[in-house]
Steps between C-alpha positions, in 0.01 A plus 500: 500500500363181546143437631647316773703776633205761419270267743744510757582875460075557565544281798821644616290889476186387683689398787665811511146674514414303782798580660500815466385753769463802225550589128830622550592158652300336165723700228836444720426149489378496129851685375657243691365240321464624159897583554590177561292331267626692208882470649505939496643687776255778456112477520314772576101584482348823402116587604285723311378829732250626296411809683873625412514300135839296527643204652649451809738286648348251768763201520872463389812241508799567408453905526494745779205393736468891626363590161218290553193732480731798414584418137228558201480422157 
């Protein structure tokens, strides 16, 4: 990746943020973008719950969107 494109990515995620009206909006946007930029039909991001020790899944493209807080790693 260029440093160009890796400026423009930063750019691209803080106006997401701003956009955003809450962190589920944020990561929805962020797989998005991170989808796109890398040309991949799936993105997906995992959070760490460390009450329960394991990953969960917060944000997806290109998967099922109702396993969206329901699937952990």
């Amino acid at each position: 990746m260029r440093t160009f494109d890796l400026i423009l990515n930063i750019n691209q995620i803080t106006i997401i943020f701003e956009k955003s009206g809450s962190i589920d909006e944020f990561l929805r946007g962020c797989v998005e973008l991170i989808a796109s930029s890398m040309k991949s039909e799936v993105c997906s991001i995992y959070l760490c719950d460390k009450r329960k020790e394991n990953l969960i899944l917060r944000a997806t493209t290109g998967l099922n969107e109702d396993s969206v807080g329901k699937i952990s790693l």
